[in-house]
N, C-alpha and C positions, 0 to 999 in steps of 0.2 A: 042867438040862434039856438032855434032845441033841436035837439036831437033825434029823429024818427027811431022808434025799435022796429026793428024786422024779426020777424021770426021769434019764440019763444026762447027759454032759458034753457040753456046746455049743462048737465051736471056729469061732472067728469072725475071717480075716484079713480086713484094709483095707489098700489101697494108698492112702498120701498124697502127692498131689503139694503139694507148697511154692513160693510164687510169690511175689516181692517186687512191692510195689504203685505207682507213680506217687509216695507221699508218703511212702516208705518205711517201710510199714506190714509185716506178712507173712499172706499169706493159704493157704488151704489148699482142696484140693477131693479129696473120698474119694471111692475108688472100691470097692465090694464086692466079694468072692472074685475079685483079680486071678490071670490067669494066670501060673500059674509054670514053670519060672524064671522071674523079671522077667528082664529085657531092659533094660539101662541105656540102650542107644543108642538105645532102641524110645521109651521112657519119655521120653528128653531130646527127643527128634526130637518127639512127641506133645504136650507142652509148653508147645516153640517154636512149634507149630504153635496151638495155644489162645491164644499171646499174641498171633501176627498176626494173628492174626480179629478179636481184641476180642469175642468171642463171648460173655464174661464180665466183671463187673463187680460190683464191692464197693462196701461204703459207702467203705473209705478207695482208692476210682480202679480205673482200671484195673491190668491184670496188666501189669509189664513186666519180669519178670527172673525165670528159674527158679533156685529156691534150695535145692533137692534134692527128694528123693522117701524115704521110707520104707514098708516094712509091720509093720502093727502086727500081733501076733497075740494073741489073746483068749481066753482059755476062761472058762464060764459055767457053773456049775452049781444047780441048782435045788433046792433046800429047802423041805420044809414048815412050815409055821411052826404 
């Protein structure tokens, strides 16, 4: 059986930021179609700035230590079945 494609390809980046936790857990918080170039010093300054607020909070503590950043990139394509 082949597969029909519907519709075109879907490309879906995420910016992840990485944040180690109070009880040394790792936490994360995506962000949809980050602007590009990222900005390393933009990203780390941004962060730093999320863990002095405590503006955020997980089951395992607060955020206290950034543990990098990545972007995923994604493509989706759709099938009829």
């Amino acid at each position: 059986m082949k597969l029909k494609r519907i519709g075109g390809e879907e490309m879906a980046k995420t910016l992840e930021l990485l944040f180690g936790t109070e009880i040394g857990k790792q936490a994360s918080v995506s962000l949809d179609q980050p602007k590009e170039p990222i900005d390393s010093v933009a990203v780390k300054a941004a962060m730093e700035a999320i863990i002095a607020s405590n503006a955020l909070f997980t089951v395992n503590g607060n955020l206290t230590v950034v543990n990098g950043a990545r972007v995923i990139d994604r493509n989706v394509t759709l099938y009829e079945i």
